[in-house]
N, CA, C and O atoms as a GROMACS GRO file, in nm:
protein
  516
    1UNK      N    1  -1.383  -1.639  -0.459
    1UNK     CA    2  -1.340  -1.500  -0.469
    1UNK      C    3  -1.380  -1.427  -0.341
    1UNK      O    4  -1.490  -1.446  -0.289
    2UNK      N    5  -1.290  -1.345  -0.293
    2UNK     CA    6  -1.342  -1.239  -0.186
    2UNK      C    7  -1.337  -1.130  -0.233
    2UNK      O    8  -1.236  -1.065  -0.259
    3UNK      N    9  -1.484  -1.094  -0.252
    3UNK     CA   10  -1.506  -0.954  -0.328
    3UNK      C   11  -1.453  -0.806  -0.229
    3UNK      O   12  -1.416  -0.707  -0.292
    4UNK      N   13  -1.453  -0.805  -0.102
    4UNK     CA   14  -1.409  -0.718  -0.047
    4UNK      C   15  -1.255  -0.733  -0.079
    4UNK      O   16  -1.241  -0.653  -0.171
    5UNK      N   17  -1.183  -0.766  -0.065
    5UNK     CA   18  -1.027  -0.798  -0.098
    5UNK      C   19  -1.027  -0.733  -0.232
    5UNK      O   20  -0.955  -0.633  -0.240
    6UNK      N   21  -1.102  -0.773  -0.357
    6UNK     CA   22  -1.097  -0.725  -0.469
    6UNK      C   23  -1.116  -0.622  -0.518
    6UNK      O   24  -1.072  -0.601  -0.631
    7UNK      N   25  -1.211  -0.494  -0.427
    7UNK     CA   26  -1.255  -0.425  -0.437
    7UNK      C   27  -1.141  -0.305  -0.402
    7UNK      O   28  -1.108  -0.201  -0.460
    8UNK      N   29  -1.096  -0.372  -0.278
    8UNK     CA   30  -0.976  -0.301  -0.200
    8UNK      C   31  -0.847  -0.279  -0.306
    8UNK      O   32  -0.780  -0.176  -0.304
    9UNK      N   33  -0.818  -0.404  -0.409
    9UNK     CA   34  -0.710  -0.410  -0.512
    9UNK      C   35  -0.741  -0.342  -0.585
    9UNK      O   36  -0.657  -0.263  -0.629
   10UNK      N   37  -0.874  -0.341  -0.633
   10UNK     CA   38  -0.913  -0.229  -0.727
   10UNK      C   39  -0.907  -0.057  -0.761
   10UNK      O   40  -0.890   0.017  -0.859
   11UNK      N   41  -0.940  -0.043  -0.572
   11UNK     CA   42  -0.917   0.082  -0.570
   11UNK      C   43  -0.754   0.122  -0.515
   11UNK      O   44  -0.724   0.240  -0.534
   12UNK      N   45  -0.679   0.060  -0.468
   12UNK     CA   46  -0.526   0.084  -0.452
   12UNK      C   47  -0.469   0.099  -0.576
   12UNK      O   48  -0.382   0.186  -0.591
   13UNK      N   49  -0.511   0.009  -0.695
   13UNK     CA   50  -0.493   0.053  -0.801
   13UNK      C   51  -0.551   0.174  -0.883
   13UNK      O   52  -0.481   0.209  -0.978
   14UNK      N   53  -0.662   0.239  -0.861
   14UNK     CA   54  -0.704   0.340  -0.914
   14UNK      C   55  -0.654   0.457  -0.848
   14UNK      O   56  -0.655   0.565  -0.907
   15UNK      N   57  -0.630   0.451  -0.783
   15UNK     CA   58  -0.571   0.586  -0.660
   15UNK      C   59  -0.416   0.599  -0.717
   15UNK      O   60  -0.372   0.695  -0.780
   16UNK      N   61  -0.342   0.476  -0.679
   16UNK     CA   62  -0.226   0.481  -0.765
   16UNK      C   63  -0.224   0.527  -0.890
   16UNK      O   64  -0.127   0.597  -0.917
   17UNK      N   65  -0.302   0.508  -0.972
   17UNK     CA   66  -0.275   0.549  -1.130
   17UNK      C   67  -0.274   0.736  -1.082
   17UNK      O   68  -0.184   0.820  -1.074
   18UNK      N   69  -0.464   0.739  -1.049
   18UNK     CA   70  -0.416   0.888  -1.067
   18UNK      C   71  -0.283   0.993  -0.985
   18UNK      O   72  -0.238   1.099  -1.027
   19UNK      N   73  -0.242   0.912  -0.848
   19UNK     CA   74  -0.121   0.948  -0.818
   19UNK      C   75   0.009   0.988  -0.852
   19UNK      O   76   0.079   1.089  -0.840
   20UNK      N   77   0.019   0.852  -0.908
   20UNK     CA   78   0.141   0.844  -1.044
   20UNK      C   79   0.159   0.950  -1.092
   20UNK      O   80   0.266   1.006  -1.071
   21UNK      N   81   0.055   1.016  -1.177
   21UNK     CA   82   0.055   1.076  -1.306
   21UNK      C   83   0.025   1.184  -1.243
   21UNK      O   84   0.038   1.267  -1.333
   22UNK      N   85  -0.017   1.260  -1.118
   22UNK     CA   86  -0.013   1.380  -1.027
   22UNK      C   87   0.106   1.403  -1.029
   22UNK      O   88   0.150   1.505  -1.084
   23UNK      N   89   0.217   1.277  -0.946
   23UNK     CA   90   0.350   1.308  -0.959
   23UNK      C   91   0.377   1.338  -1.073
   23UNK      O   92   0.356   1.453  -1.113
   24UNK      N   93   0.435   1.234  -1.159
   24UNK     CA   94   0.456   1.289  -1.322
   24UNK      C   95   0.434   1.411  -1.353
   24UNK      O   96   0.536   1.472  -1.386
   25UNK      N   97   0.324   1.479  -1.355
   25UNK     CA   98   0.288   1.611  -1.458
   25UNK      C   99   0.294   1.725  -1.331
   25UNK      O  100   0.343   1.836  -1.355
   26UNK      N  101   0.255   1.703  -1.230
   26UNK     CA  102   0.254   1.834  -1.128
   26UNK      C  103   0.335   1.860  -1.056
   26UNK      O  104   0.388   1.971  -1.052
   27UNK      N  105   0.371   1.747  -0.971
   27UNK     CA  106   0.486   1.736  -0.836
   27UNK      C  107   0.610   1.768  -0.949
   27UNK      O  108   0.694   1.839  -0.893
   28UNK      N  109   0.640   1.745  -1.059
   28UNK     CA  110   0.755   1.750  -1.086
   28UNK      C  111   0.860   1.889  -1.087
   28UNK      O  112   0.983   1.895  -1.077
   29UNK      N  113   0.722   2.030  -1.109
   29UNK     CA  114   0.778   2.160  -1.073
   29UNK      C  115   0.797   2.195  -0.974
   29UNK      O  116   0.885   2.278  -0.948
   30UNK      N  117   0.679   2.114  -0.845
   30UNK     CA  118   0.680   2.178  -0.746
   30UNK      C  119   0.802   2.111  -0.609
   30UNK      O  120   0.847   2.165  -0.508
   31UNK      N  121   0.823   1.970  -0.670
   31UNK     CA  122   0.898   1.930  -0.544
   31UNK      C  123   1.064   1.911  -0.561
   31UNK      O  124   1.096   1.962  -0.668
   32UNK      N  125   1.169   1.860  -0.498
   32UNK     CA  126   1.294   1.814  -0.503
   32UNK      C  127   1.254   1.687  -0.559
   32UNK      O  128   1.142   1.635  -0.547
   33UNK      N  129   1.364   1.637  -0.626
   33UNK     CA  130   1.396   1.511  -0.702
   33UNK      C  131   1.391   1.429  -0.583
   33UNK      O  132   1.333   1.327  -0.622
   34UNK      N  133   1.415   1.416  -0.473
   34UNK     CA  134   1.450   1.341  -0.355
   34UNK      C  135   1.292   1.354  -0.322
   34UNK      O  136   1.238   1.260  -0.380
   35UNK      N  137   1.213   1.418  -0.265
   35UNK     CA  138   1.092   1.416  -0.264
   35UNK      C  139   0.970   1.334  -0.353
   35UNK      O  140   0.880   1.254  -0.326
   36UNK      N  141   1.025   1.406  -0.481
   36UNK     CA  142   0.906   1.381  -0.590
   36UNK      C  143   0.967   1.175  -0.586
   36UNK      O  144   0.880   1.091  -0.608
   37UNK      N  145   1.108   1.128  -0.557
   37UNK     CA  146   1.113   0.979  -0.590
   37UNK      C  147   1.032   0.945  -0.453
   37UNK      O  148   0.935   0.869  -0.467
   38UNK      N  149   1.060   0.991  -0.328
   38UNK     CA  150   0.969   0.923  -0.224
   38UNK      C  151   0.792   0.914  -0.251
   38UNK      O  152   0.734   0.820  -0.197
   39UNK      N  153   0.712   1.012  -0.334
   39UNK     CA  154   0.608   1.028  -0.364
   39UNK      C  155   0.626   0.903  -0.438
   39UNK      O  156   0.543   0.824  -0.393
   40UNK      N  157   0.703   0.840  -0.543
   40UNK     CA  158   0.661   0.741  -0.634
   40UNK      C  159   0.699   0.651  -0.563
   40UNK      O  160   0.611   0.565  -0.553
   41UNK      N  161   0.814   0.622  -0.493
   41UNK     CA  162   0.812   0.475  -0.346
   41UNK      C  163   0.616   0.443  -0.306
   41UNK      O  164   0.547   0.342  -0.314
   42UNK      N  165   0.597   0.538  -0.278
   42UNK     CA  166   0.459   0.518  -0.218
   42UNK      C  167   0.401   0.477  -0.316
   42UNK      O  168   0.383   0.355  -0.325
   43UNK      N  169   0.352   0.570  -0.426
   43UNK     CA  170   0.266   0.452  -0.591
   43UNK      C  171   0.314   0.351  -0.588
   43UNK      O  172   0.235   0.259  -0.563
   44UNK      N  173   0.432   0.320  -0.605
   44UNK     CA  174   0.473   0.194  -0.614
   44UNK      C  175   0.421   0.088  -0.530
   44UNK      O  176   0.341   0.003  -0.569
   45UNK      N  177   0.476   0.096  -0.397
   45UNK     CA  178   0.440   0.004  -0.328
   45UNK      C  179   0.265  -0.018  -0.320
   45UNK      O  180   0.210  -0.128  -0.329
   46UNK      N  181   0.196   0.106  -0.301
   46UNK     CA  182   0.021   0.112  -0.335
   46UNK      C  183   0.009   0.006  -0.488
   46UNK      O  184  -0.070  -0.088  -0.488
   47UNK      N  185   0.085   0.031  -0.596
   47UNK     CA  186   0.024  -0.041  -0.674
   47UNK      C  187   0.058  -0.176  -0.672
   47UNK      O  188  -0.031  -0.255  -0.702
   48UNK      N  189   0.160  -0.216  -0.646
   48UNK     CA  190   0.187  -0.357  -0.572
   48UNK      C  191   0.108  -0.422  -0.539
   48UNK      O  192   0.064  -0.518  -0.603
   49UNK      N  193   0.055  -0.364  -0.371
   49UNK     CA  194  -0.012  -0.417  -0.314
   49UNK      C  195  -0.166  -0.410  -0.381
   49UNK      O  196  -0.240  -0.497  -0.336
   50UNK      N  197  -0.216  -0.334  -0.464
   50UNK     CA  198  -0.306  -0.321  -0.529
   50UNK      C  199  -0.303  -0.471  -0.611
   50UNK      O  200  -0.383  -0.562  -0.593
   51UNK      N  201  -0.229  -0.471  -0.673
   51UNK     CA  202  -0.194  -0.623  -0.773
   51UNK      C  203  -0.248  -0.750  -0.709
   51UNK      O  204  -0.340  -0.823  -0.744
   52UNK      N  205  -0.142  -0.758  -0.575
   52UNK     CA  206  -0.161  -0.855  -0.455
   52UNK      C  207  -0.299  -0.913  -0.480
   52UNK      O  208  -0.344  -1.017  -0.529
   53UNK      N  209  -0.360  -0.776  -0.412
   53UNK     CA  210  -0.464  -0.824  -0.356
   53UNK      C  211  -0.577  -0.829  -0.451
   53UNK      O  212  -0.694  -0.819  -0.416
   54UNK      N  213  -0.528  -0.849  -0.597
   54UNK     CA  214  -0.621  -0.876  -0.690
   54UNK      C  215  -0.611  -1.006  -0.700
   54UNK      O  216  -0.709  -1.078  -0.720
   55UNK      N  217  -0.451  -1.064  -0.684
   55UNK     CA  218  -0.447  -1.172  -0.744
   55UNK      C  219  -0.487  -1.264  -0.612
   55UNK      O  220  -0.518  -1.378  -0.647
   56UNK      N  221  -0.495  -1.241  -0.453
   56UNK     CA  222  -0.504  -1.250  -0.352
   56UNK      C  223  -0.718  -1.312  -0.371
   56UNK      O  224  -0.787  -1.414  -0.376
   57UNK      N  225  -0.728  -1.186  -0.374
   57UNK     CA  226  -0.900  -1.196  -0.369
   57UNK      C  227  -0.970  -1.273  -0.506
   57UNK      O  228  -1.067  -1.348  -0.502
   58UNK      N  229  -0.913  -1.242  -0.596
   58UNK     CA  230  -0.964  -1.354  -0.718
   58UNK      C  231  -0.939  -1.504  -0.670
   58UNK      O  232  -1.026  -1.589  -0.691
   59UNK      N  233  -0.806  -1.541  -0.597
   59UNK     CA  234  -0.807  -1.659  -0.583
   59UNK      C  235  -0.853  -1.717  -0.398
   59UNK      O  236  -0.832  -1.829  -0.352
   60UNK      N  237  -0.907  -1.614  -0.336
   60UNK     CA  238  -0.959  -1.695  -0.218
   60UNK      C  239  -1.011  -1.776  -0.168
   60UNK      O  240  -0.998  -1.808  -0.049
   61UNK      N  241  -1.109  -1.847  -0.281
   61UNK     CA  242  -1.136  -1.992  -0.248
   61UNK      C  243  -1.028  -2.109  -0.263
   61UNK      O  244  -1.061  -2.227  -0.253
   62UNK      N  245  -0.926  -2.078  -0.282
   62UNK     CA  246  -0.824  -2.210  -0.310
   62UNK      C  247  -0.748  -2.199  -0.140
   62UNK      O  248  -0.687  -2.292  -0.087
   63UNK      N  249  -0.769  -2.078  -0.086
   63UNK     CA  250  -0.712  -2.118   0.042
   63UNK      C  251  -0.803  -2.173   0.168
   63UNK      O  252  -0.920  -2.139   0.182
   64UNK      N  253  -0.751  -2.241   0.239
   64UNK     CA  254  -0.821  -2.264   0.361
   64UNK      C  255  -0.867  -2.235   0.441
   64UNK      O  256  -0.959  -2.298   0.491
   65UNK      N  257  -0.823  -2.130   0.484
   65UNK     CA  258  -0.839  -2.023   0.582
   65UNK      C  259  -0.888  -1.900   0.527
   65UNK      O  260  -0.887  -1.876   0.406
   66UNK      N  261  -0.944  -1.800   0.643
   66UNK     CA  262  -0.983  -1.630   0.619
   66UNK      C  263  -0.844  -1.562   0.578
   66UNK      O  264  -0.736  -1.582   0.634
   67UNK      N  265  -0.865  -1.485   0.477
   67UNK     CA  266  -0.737  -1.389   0.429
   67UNK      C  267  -0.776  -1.251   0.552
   67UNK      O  268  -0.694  -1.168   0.592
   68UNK      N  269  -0.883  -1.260   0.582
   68UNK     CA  270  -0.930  -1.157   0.669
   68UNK      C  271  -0.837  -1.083   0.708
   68UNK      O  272  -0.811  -0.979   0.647
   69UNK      N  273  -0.760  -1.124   0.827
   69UNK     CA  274  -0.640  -1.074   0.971
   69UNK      C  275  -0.526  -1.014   0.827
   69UNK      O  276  -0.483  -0.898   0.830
   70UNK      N  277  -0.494  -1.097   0.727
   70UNK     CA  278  -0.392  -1.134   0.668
   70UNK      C  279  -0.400  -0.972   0.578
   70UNK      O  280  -0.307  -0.892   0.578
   71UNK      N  281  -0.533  -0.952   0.506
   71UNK     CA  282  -0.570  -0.849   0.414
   71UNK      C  283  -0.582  -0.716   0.478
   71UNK      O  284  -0.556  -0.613   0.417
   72UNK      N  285  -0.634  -0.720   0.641
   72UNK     CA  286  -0.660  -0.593   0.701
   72UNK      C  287  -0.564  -0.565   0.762
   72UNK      O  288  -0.580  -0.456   0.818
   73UNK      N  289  -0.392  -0.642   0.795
   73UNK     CA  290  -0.287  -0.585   0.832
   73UNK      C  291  -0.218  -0.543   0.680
   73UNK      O  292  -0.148  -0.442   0.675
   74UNK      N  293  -0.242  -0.616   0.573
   74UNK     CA  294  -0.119  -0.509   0.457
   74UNK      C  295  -0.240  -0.364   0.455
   74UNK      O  296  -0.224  -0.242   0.462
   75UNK      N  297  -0.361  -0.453   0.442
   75UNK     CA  298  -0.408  -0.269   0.378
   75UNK      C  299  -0.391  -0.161   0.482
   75UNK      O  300  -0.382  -0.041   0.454
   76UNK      N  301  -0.389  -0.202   0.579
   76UNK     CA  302  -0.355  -0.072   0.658
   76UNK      C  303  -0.243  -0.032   0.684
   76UNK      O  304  -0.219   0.082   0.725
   77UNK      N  305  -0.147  -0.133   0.661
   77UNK     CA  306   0.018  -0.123   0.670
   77UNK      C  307   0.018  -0.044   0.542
   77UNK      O  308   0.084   0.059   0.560
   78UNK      N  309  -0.037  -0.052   0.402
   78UNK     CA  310  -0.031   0.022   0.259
   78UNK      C  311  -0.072   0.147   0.324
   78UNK      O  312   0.018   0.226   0.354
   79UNK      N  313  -0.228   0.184   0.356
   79UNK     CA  314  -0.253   0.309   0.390
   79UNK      C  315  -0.135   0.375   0.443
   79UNK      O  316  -0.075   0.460   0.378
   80UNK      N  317  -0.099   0.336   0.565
   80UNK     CA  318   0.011   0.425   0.638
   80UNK      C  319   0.135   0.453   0.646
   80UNK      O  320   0.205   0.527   0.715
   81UNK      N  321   0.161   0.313   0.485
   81UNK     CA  322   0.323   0.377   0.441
   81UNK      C  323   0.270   0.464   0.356
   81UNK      O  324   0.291   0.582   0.387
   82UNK      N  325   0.205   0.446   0.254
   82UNK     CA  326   0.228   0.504   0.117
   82UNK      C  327   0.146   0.688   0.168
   82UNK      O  328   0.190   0.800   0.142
   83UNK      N  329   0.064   0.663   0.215
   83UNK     CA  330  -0.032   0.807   0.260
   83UNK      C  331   0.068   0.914   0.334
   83UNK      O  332   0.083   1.034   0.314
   84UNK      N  333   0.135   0.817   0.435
   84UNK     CA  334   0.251   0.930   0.485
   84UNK      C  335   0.374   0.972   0.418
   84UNK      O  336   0.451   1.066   0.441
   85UNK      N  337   0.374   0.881   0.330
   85UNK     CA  338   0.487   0.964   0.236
   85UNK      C  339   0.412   1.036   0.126
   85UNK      O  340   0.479   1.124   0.072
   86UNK      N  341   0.271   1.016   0.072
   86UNK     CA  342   0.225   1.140  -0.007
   86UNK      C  343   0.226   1.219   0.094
   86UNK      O  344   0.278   1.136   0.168
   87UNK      N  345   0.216   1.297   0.153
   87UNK     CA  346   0.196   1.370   0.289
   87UNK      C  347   0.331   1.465   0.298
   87UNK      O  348   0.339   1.579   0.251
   88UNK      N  349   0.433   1.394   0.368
   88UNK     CA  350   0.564   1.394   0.357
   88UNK      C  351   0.646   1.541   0.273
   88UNK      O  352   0.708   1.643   0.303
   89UNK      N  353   0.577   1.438   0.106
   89UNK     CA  354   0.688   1.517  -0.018
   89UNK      C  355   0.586   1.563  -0.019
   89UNK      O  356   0.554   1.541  -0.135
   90UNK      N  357   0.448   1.648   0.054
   90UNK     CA  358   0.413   1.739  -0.028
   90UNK      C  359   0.414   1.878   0.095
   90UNK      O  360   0.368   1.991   0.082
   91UNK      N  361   0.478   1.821   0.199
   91UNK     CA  362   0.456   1.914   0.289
   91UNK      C  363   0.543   2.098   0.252
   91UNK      O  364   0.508   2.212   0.285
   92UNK      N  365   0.623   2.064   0.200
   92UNK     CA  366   0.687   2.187   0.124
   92UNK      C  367   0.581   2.286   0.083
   92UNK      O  368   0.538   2.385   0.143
   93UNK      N  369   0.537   2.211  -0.084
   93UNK     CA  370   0.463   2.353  -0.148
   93UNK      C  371   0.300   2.316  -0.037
   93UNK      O  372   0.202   2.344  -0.105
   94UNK      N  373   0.265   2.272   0.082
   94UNK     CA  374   0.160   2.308   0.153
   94UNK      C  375   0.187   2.381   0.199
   94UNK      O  376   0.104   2.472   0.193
   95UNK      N  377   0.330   2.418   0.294
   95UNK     CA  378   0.326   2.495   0.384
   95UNK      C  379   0.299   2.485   0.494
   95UNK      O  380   0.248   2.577   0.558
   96UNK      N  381   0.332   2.353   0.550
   96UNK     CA  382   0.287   2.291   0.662
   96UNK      C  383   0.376   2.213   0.738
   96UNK      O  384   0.484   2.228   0.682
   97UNK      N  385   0.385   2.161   0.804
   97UNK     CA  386   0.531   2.079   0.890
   97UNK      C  387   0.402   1.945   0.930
   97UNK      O  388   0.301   1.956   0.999
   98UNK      N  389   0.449   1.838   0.865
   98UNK     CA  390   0.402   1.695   0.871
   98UNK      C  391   0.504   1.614   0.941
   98UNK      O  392   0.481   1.494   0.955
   99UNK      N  393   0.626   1.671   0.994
   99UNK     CA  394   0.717   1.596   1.057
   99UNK      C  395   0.669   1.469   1.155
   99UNK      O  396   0.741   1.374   1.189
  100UNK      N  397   0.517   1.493   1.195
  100UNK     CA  398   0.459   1.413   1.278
  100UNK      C  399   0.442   1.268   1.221
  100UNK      O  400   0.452   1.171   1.296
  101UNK      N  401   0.416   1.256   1.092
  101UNK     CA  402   0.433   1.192   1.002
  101UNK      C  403   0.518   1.087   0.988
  101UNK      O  404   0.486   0.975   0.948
  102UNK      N  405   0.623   1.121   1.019
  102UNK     CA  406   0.785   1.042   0.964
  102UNK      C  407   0.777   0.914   1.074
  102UNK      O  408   0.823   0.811   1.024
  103UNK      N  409   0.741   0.901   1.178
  103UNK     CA  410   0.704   0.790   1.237
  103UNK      C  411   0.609   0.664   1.191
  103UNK      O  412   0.634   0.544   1.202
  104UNK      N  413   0.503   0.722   1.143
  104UNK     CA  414   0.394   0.641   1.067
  104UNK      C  415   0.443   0.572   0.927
  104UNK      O  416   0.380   0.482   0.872
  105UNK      N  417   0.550   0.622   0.881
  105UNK     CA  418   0.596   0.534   0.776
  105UNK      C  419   0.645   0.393   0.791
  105UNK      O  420   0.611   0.309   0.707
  106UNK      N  421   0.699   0.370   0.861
  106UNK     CA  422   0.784   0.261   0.928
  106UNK      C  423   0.684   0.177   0.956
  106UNK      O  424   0.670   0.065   0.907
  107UNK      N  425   0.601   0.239   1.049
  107UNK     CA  426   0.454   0.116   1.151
  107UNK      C  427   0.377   0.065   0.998
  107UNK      O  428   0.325  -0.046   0.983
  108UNK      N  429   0.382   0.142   0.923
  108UNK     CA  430   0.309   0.076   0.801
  108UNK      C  431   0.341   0.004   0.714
  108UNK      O  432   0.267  -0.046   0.630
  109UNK      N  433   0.489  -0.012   0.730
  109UNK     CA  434   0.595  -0.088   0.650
  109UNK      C  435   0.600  -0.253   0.713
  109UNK      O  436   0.616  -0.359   0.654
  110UNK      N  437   0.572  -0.212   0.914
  110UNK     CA  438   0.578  -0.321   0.970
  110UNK      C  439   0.466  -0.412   0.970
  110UNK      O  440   0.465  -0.535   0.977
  111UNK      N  441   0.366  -0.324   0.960
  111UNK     CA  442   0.191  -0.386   0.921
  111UNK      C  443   0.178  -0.466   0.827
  111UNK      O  444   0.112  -0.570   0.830
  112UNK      N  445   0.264  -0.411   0.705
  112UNK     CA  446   0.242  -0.450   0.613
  112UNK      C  447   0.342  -0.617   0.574
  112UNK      O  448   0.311  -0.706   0.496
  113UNK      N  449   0.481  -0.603   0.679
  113UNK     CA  450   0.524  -0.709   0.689
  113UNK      C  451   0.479  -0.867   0.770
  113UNK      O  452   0.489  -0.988   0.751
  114UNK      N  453   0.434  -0.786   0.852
  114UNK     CA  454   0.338  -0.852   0.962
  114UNK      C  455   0.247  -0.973   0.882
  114UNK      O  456   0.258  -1.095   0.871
  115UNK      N  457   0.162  -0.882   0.838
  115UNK     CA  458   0.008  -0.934   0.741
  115UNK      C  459   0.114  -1.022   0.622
  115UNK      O  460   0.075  -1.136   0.600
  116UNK      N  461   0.215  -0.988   0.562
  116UNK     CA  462   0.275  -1.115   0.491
  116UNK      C  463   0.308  -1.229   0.530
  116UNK      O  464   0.265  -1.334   0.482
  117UNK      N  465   0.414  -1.217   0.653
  117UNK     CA  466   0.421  -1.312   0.769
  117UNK      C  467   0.348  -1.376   0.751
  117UNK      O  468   0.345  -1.469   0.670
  118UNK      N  469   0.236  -1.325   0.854
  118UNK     CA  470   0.104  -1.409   0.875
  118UNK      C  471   0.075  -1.516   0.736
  118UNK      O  472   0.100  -1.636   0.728
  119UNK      N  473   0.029  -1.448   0.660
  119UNK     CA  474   0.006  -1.515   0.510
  119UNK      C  475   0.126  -1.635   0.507
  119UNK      O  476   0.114  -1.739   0.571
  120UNK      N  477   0.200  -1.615   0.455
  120UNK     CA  478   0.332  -1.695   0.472
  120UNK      C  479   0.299  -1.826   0.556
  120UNK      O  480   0.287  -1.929   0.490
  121UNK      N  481   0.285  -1.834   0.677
  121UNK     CA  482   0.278  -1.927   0.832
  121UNK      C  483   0.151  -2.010   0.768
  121UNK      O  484   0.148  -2.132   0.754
  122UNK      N  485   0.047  -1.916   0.732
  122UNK     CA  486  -0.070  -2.000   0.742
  122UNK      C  487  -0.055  -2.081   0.544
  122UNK      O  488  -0.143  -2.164   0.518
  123UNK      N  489   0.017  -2.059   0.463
  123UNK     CA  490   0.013  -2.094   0.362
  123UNK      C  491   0.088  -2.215   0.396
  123UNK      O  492   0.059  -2.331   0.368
  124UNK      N  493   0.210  -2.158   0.474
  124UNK     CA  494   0.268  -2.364   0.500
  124UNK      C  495   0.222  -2.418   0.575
  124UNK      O  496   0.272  -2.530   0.590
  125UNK      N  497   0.107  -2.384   0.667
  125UNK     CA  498   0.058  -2.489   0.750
  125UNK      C  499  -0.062  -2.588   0.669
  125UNK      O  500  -0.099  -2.702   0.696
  126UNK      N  501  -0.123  -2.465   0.522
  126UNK     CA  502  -0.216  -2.578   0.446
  126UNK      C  503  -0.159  -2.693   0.399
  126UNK      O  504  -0.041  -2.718   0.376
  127UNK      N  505  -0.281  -2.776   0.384
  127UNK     CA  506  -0.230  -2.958   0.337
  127UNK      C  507  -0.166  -2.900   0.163
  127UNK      O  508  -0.065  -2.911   0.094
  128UNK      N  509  -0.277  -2.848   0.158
  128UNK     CA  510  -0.191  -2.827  -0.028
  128UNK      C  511  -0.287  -2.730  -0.069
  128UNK      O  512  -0.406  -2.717  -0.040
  129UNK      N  513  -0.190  -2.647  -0.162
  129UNK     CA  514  -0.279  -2.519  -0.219
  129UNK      C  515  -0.370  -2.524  -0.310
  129UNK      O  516  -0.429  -2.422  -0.344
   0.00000   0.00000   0.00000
C-alpha cells in the first residue's frame, strides 16, 4: 500500500462530496445551468480521480515500479482542472473576473493525461501484474 497515494484519494474524495452537495443546494440559485454543470465536470472528474487513486494506492505493492512521477502528475493535473473550474462558475456571484483562469484548465487536463500515459508505458513494460 502507498499510504500517501491513499490519503490523497481520500481527501479528493471528501472535498468532492462536500462540493457536490455545495453545488446541489447553493450554486443552484446562484449560478447559470451552463456554469453550475461545469462546477459538477470538476466533482466529477475530482471524484474519479479520488477512486483511482484509492484503488491505485491500496494496490501499490503489486506494481514494480514508484507510482510516485505517475500520482504527482494526475494530482496536480486534478488540482488544476477541477479548482479552475470551481473558480470559473463561481466567478459571477464573487464579483471578480478569473478569466486568468481559463488557461489552467486545459494544462491540468494535460497533467493529468500525461501521469496516465506514463502509468500506461510503465504497466506494459512490467513482466506481469
Amino acid at each position: 500500500m502507498n499510504k500517501r497515494i491513499v490519503i490523497a484519494g481520500i481527501l479528493l474524495i471528501i472535498v468532492a462530496i462536500i462540493l457536490g452537495a455545495f453545488g446541489a443546494h447553493a450554486l443552484k440559485e446562484i449560478v447559470s445551468e451552463a456554469k453550475l454543470k461545469s462546477f459538477e465536470t470538476g466533482v466529477r472528474y475530482q471524484t474519479y480521480h479520488g477512486l483511482a487513486f484509492l484503488i491505485l494506492g491500496l494496490n501499490a505493492d503489486r506494481f514494480s515500479f514508484s507510482l510516485n512521477l505517475c500520482s504527482a502528475l494526475i494530482l496536480s493535473g486534478v488540482l488544476l482542472f477541477s479548482v479552475s473550474i470551481y473558480f470559473l462558475s463561481l466567478q459571477e456571484p464573487l464579483q471578480i473576473s478569473l478569466a486568468f483562469l481559463g488557461p489552467i484548465t486545459p494544462l491540468g487536463g494535460l497533467l493529468m493525461i500525461i501521469g496516465w500515459i506514463i502509468l500506461l508505458f510503465k504497466v506494459i513494460k512490467m513482466k506481469s501484474v
